[in-house]
N, C-alpha and C positions, 0 to 999 in steps of 0.2 A: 428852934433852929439856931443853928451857930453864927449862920451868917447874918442873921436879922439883927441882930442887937444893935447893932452901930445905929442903927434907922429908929423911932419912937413912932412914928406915925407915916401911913402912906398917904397925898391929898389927892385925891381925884382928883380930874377934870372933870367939873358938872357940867361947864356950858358945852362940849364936848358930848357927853353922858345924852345932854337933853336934843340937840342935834339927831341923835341915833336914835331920836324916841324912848328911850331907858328913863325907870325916877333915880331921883337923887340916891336910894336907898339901893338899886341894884346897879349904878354906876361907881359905888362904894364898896358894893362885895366882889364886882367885876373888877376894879385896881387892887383889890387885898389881894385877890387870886392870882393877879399877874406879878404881883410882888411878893407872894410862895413861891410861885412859880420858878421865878428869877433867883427868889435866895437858893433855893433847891440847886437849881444847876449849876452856881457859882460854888458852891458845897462841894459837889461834886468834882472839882477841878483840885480839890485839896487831896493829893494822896494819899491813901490808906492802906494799911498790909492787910492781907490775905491770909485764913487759917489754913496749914498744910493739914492736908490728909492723905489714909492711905483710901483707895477710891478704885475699886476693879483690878486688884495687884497692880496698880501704878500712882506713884505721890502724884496727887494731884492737890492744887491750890484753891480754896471755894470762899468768893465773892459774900457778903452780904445778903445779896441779892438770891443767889444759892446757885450761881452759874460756875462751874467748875473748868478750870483750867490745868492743862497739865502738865508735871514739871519740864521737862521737852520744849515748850513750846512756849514758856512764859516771855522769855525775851521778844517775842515778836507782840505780845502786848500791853499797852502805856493802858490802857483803859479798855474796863471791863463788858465782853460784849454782850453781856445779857442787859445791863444797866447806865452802862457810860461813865462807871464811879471811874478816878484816875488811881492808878495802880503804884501801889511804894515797893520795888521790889528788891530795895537796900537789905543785905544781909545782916542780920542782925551779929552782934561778935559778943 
């Protein structure tokens, strides 16, 4: 992931972890996951363009994700509703 680099390691809380009943070993995989988790959605905030297509005889715009939006309609959205990716939708010159 793109956003992860900056980070080299994530540290549990184990005294935390052992609190919950959890061992050290799945109080470890339970902080990696929340720290995917988090790079993911932080990702997600970086906008990204959209490939045009033609889609049903109308340009329609399709997500990543393969949620399609359509030319008409893209002004009304910043972020994509199938996935929550944020939307670049600068015309390229």
């Amino acid at each position: 992931m793109m956003g992860s680099n900056f980070i080299l390691n994530v540290t549990p809380n184990w005294a935390h972890g052992r609190r919950q009943g959890m061992t050290d070993d799945e109080t470890e995989v339970m902080a990696q996951e929340v720290f995917e988790a988090m790079a993911e959605a932080l990702e997600k905030q970086i906008p990204k363009k959209l490939c045009k297509t033609i889609y049903s005889f109308m340009p329609k715009h399709k997500c990543d994700c393969g949620y399609y939006i359509d030319d008409l309609l893209r002004i009304s959205y910043r972020y994509c509703p199938g996935c929550g990716q944020a939307i670049d939708w600068e015309v390229e010159e």
